[in-house]
Structure formats: C-alpha cells, structure tokens
C-alpha positions, 0 to 999 in steps of 0.5 A: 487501531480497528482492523481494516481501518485505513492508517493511511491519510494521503491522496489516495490513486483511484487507478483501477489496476489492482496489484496483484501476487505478481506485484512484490514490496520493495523492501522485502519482496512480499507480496505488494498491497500498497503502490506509492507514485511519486514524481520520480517513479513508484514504490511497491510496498507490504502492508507491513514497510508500508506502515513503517514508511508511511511518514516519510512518503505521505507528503511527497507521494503524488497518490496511493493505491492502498488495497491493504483491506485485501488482506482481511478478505483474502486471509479472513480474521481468525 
C-alpha cells in the first residue's frame, strides 16, 4: 500500500481536537495517532496496534480520528 494512503475504511470523526505528544497508545504508550469512540469509551492507538486492531474495531467503533498522515509530515520520507 502507497504511503500516506489511508488502510482505514470506517466512519471517520470529523472532531477537531487534534491528538497530540500528550495523547499515548494504549497498548503501548506511543505517541497516539488514531482515536477510536466506541459506545463504551474511546481507545487511543500508534499508527502501528492501530493496523493491527483495525479488524476487530471497525465494525463497532461509533468514529475514528485517524490523523496517522502526520507522521510522513512530521517525520518526512527518507
């Protein structure tokens, strides 16, 4: 898959609150780029365990912010 393609086919949050350095995954305590609401609560996850899940939310999740393009223009292609 191109980078900076979105892997991601769900309802997609259009909340403005950006996640930021403060935000962490979950999982793994990264930094968070993807906010997942579902009815329950919301889940915080890295690019990375945001992949790796993504089977098991996307078809309970109410939205997702994915913001996961910030990394290539945060960190930039090398």
């Amino acid at each position: 898959m191109p980078r900076g393609s979105r892997w991601l086919h769900v309802l997609v949050s259009t909340t403005t609150e950006t996640l930021t350095a403060a935000d962490r995954c979950d999982r793994c305590g990264a930094q968070a780029y993807v906010r997942v609401v579902l009815a329950s609560g919301e889940l915080l996850f890295c690019a990375h365990h945001a992949r790796e899940h993504a089977a098991a939310y996307a078809d309970v999740a109410t939205s997702v912010q994915d913001e996961t393009d910030r990394l290539l223009a945060e960190h930039g292609a090398r």
